[in-house]
FILUMVO-607790 format. One record per residue (C-alpha): residue number from 0; residue in one letter; x, y, z. Coordinates in nm, 4 decimals. Example, Ala and Ser with C-alpha at 12.3 -4.5 7.8 and 13.67 -1.06 7.14 Angstrom:
ATOM 0 a 1.2300 -0.4500 0.7800
ATOM 1 s 1.3670 -0.1060 0.7140
REM end
This chain:
ATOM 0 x 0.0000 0.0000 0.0000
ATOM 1 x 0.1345 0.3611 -0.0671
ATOM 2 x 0.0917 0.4343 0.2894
ATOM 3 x 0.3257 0.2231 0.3947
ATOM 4 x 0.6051 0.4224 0.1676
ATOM 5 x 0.7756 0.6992 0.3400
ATOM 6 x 0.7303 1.0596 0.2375
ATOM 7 x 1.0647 1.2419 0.3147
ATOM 8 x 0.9998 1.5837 0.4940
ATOM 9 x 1.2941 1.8255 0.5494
ATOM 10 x 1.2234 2.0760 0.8582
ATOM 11 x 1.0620 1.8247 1.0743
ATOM 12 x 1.2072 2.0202 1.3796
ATOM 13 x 1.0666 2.3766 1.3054
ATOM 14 x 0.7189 2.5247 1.3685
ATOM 15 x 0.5557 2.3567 1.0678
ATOM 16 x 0.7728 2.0616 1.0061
ATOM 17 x 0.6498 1.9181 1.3780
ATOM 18 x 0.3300 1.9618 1.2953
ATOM 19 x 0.3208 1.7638 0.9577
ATOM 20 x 0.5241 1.4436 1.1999
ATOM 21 x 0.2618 1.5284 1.4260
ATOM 22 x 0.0217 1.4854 1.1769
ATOM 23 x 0.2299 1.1838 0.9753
ATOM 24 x 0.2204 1.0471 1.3047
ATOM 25 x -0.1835 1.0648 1.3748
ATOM 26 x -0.2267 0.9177 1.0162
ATOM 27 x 0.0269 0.5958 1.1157
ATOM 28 x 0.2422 0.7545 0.7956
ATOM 29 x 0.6092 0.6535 0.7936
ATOM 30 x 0.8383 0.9467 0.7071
ATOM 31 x 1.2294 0.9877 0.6475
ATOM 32 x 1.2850 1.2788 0.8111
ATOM 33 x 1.5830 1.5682 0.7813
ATOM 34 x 1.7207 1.6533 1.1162
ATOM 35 x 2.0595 1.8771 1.2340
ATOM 36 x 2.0227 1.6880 1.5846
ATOM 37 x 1.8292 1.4151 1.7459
ATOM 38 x 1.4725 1.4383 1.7901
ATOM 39 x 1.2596 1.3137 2.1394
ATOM 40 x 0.9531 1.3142 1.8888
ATOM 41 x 0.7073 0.9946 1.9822
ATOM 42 x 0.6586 0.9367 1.6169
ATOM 43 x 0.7987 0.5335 1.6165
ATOM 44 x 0.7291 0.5134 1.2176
ATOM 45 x 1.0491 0.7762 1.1440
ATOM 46 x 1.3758 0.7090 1.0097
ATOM 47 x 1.5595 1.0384 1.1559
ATOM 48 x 1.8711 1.1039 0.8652
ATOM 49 x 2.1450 1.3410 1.0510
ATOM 50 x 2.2287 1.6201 0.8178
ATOM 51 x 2.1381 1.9625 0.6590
ATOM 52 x 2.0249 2.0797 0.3186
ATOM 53 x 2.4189 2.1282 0.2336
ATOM 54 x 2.4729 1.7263 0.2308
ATOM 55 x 2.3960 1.5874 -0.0393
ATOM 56 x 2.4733 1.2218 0.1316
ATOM 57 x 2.2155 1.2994 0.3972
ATOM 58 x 1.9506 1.4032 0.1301
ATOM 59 x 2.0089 1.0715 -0.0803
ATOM 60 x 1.9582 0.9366 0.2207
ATOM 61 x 1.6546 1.1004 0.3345
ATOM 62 x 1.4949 1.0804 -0.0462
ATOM 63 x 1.5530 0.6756 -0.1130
ATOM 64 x 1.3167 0.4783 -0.1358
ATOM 65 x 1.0114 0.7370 -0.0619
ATOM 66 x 0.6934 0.8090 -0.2908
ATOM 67 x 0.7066 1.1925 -0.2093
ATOM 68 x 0.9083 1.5243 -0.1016
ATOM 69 x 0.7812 1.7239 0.1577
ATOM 70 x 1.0320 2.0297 0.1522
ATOM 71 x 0.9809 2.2225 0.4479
ATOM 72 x 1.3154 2.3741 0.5697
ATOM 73 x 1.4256 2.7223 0.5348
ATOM 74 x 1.5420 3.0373 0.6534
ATOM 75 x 1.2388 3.2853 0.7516
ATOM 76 x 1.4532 3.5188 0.9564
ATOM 77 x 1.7916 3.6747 0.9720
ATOM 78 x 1.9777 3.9173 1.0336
ATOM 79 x 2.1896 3.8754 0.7498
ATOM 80 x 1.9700 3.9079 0.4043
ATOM 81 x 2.2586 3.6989 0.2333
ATOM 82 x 2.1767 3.4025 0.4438
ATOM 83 x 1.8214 3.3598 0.2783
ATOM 84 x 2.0208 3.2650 -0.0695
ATOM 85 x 2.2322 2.9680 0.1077
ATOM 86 x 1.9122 2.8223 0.2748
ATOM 87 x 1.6007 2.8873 0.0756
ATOM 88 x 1.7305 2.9198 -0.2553
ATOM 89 x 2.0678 2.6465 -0.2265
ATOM 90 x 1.9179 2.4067 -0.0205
ATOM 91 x 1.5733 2.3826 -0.2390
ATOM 92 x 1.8563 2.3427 -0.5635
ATOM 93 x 2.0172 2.0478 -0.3531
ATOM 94 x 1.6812 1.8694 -0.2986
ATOM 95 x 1.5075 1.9081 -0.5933
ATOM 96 x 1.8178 1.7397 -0.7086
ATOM 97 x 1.8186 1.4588 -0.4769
ATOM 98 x 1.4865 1.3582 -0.5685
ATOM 99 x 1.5456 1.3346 -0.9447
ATOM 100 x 1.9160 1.1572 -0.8397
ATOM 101 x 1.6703 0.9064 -0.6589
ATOM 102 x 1.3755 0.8900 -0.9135
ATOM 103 x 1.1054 1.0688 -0.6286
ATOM 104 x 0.8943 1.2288 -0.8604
ATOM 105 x 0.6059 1.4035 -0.6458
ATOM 106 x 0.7343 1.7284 -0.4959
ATOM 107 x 0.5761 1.9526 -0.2655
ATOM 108 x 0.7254 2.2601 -0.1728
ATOM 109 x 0.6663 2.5500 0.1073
ATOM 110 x 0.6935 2.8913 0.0028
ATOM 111 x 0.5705 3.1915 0.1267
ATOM 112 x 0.2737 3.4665 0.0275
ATOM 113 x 0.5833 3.7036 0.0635
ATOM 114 x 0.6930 3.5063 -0.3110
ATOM 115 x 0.4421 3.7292 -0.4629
ATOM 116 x 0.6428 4.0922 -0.3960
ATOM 117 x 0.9610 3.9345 -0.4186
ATOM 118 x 1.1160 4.3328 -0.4542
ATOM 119 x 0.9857 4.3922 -0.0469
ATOM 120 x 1.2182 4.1804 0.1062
ATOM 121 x 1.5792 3.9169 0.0660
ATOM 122 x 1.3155 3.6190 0.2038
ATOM 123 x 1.0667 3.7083 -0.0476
ATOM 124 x 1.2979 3.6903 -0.2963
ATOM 125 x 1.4765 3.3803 -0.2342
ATOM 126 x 1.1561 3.2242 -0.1823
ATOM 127 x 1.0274 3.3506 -0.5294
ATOM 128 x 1.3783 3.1877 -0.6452
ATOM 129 x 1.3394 2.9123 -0.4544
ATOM 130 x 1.0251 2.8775 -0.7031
ATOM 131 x 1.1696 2.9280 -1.0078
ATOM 132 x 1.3612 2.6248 -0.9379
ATOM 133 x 1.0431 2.3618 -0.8051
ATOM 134 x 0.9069 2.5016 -1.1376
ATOM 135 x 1.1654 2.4023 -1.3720
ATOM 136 x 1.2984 2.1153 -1.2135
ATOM 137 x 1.0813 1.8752 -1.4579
ATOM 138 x 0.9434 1.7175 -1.1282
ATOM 139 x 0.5551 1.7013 -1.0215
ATOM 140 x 0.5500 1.9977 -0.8059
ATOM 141 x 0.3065 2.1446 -0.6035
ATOM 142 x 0.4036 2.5303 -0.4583
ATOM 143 x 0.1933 2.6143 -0.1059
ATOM 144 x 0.2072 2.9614 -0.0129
ATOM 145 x 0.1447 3.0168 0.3474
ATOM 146 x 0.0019 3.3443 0.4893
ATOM 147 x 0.0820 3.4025 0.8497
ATOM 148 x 0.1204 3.0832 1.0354
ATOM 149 x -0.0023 3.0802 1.3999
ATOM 150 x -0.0606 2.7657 1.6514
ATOM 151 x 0.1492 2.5576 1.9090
ATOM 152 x 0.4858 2.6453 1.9728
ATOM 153 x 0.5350 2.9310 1.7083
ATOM 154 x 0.7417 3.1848 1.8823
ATOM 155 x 0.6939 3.4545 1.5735
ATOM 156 x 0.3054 3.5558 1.6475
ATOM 157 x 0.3599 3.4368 2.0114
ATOM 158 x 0.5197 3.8321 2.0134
ATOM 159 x 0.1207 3.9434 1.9212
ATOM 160 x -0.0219 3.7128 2.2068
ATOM 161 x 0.2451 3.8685 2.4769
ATOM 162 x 0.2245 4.1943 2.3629
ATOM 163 x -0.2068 4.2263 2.3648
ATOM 164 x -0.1737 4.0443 2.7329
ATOM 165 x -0.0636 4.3871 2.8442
ATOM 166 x -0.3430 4.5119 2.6601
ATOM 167 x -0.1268 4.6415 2.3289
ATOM 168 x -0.0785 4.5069 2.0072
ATOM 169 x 0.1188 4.7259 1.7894
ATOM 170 x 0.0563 4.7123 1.4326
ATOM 171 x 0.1790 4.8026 1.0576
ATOM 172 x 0.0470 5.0380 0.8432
ATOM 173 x -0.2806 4.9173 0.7757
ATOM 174 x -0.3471 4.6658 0.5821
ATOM 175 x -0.4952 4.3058 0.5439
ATOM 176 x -0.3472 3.9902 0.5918
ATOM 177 x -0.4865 3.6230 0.5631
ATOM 178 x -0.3772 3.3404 0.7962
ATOM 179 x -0.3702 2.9971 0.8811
ATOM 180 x -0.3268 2.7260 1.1798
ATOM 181 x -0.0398 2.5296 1.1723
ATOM 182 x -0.2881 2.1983 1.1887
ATOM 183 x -0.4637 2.3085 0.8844
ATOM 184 x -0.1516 2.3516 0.6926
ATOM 185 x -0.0009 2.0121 0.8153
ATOM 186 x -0.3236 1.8436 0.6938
ATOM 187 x -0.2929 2.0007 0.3641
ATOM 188 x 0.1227 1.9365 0.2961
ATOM 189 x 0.0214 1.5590 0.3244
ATOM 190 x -0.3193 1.5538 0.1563
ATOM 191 x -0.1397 1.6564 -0.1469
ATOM 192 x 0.0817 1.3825 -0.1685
ATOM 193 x -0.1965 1.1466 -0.2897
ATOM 194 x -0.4468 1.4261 -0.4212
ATOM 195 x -0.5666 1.3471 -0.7563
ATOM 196 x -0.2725 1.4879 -1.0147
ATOM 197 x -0.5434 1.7265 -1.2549
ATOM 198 x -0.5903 1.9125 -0.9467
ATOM 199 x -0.2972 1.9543 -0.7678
ATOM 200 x 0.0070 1.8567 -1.0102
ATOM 201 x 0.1905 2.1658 -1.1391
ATOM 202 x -0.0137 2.4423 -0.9171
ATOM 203 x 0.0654 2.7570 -0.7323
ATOM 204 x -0.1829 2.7248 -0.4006
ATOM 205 x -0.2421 2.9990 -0.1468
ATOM 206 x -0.4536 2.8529 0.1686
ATOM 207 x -0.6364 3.0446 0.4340
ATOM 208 x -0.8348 2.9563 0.7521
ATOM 209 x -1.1569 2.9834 0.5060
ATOM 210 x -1.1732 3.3839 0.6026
ATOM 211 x -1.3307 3.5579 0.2696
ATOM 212 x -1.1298 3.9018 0.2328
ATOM 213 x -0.8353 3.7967 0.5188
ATOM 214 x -0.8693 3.9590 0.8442
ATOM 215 x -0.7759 4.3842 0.8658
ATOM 216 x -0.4982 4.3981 1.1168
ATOM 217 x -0.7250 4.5601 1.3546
ATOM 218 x -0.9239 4.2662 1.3320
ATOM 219 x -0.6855 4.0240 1.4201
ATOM 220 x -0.5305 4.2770 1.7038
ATOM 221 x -0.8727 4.2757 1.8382
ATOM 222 x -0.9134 3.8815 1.7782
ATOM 223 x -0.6221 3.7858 1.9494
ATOM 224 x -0.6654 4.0083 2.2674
ATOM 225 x -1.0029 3.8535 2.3050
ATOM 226 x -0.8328 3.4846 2.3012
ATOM 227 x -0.6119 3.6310 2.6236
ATOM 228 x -0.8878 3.7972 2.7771
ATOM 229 x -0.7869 4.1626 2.7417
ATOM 230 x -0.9638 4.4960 2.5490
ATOM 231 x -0.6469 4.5815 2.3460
ATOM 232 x -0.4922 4.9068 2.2109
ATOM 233 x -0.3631 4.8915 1.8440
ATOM 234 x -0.2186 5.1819 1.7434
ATOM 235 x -0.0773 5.1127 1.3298
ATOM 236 x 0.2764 5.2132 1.3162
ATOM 237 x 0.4127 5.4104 1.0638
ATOM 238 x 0.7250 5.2170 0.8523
ATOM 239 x 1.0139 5.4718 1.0431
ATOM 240 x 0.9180 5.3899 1.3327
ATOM 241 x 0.8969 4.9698 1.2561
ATOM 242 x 1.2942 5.0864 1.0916
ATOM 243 x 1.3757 5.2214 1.4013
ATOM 244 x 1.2399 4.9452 1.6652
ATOM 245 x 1.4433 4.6993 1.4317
ATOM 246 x 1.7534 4.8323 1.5045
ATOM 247 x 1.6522 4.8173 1.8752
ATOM 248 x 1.5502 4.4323 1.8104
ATOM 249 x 1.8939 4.4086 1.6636
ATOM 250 x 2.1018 4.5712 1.9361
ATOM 251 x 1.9338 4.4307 2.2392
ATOM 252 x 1.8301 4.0627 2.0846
ATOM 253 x 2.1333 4.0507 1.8302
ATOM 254 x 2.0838 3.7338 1.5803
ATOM 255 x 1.7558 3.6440 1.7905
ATOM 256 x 1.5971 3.9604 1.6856
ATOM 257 x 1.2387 3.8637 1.6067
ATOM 258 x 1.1897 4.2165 1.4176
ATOM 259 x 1.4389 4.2803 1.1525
ATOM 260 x 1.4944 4.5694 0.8134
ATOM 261 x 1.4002 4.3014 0.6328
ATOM 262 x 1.0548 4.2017 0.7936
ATOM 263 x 0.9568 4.5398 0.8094
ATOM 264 x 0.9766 4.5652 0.4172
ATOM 265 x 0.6972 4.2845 0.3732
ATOM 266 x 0.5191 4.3920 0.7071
ATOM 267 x 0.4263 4.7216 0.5452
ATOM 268 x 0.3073 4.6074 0.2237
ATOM 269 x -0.0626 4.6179 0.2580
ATOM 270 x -0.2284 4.3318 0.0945
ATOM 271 x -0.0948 3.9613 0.2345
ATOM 272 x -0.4524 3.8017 0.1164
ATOM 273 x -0.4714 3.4899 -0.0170
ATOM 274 x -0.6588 3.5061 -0.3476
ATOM 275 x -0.9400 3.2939 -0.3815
ATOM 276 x -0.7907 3.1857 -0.7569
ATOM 277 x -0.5485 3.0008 -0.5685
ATOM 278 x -0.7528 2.8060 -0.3530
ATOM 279 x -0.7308 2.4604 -0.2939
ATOM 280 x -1.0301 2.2287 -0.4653
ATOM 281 x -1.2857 2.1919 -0.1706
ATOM 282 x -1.2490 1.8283 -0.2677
ATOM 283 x -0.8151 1.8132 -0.1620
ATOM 284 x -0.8756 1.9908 0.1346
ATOM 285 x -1.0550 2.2588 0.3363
ATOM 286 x -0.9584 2.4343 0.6312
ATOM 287 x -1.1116 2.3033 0.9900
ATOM 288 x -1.0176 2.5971 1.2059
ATOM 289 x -1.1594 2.9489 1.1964
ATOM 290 x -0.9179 3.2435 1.3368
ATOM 291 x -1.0857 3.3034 1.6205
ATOM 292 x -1.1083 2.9626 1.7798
ATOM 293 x -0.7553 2.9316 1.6494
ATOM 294 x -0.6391 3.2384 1.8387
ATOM 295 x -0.8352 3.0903 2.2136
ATOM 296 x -0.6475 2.6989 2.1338
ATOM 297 x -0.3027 2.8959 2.0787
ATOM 298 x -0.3530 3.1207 2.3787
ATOM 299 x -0.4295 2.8184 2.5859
ATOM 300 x -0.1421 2.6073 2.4531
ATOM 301 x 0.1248 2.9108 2.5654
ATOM 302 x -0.0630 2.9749 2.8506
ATOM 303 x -0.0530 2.5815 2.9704
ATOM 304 x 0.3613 2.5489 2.8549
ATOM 305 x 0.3837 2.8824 3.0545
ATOM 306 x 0.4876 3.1448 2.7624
ATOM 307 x 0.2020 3.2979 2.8611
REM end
């Protein structure tokens, strides 16, 4: 049976990544799995293959033998724009070419929204490079383009959830944005392994949590200080003053800054909606949790691990 042939996933150990194992793991789906260091991960159906997306041993490795890629891993933050070329655009080169080295034709590959204005920002652009390559590597590719990605154990919006607990949750410019929970974008990475080809073979897909229009930021301010139980102030920001609390985030957090030049650039742009002409077919997959119920489950989740 196909589901007894392991899908390789690189990224397994990020935000995403554990939830696809998580979700590899609730289906009973073996996976090879990319990893820089061991893993305590319950999943007892995983081959964990040491290496990075420099080593090409460790990605013959992790390819062999599988019916799919699942190519997660990449760079989403740095303080050094040069670094998103080396991991996003390098490291999808090196996989893509594993998989044809190793005959795994089904590809599917994690971008970003940010792909679309690849001139706001180094990540957009390497992920809009990154694409160029999925496209042209003669493999049967599927592109996912994320909007914001919220749930368990991200540390990126956790800043929103902290911040609106004190009863502020500074914004952008204003603007719209569409987003997603990490569950519902686990469930669709591995329901389009096996999707029927016509509909998901060769496609460009943009998935939301079902939200017609995406969610203004002052929605989703006001959202999320509901989930934590406060009225919240949202004052929008204007782009000088993002620049400027960068270069705080950079002297005080140093390469941990969560708020770098680089974010601000797509932060600013106002339109990060998924567009409903790159939905995915109803019949592939639909998403099964709204923002705001996603927002309470998240606020719980940091408030039981204590974040919160």
């Amino acid at each position: 049976m196909s589901g007894d042939i392991p899908i390789a996933i690189t990224g397994a150990t990020g935000f995403v990544g554990q939830a696809v194992l998580d979700e590899t793991m609730h289906r009973n789906q073996p996976a090879n799995v990319l990893v820089r260091r061991a893993s305590d991960h319950k999943h007892t159906r995983v081959e964990w293959v040491l290496g990075d997306l420099a080593n090409a041993h460790a990605l013959g490795h992790l390819v062999a033998g599988t019916k799919a890629v699942i190519h997660i891993a990449g760079l989403t933050n740095t303080p050094d724009p040069a670094d998103f070329d080396a991991a996003n655009v390098a490291g999808t080169a090196n996989v893509i070419a594993a998989a044809k080295q190793n005959g795994v034709k089904r590809f599917v590959f994690v971008s970003s929204l940010s792909a679309r204005k690849p001139e706001l920002s180094a990540y957009g652009a390497s992920k809009a490079a990154a694409e160029d390559l999925v496209r042209d590597s003669g493999l049967d590719w599927t592109i996912v383009r994320p909007p914001a990605v919220y749930g368990p154990r991200d540390s990126d919006m956790f800043e929103l959830f902290r911040t609106a607990r004190m009863g502020v949750v500074p914004l952008p410019p204003g603007g719209a944005t569409s987003i997603i929970h990490v569950a519902d974008l686990a469930r669709l990475l591995l329901d389009l392994v096996d999707a029927q080809p016509a509909l998901v073979r060769k496609k460009i897909f943009e998935p939301d949590d079902g939200r017609e229009g995406g969610w203004s930021h002052k929605e989703m301010a006001k959202a999320i200080g509901d989930a934590v139980g406060q009225r919240v102030f949202a004052p929008h920001l204007p782009r000088a003053v993002l620049q400027s609390a960068a270069a705080l985030d950079k002297l005080f957090r140093g390469s941990n800054a969560k708020l770098t030049q680089d974010r601000v650039g797509y932060m600013c742009h106002p339109n990060w909606v998924a567009r409903s002409d790159r939905a995915v077919p109803e019949s592939v997959w639909m998403p099964q949790i709204g923002g705001a119920d996603g927002f309470k489950m998240t606020a719980k989740w940091y408030a039981d691990e204590g974040w919160l």
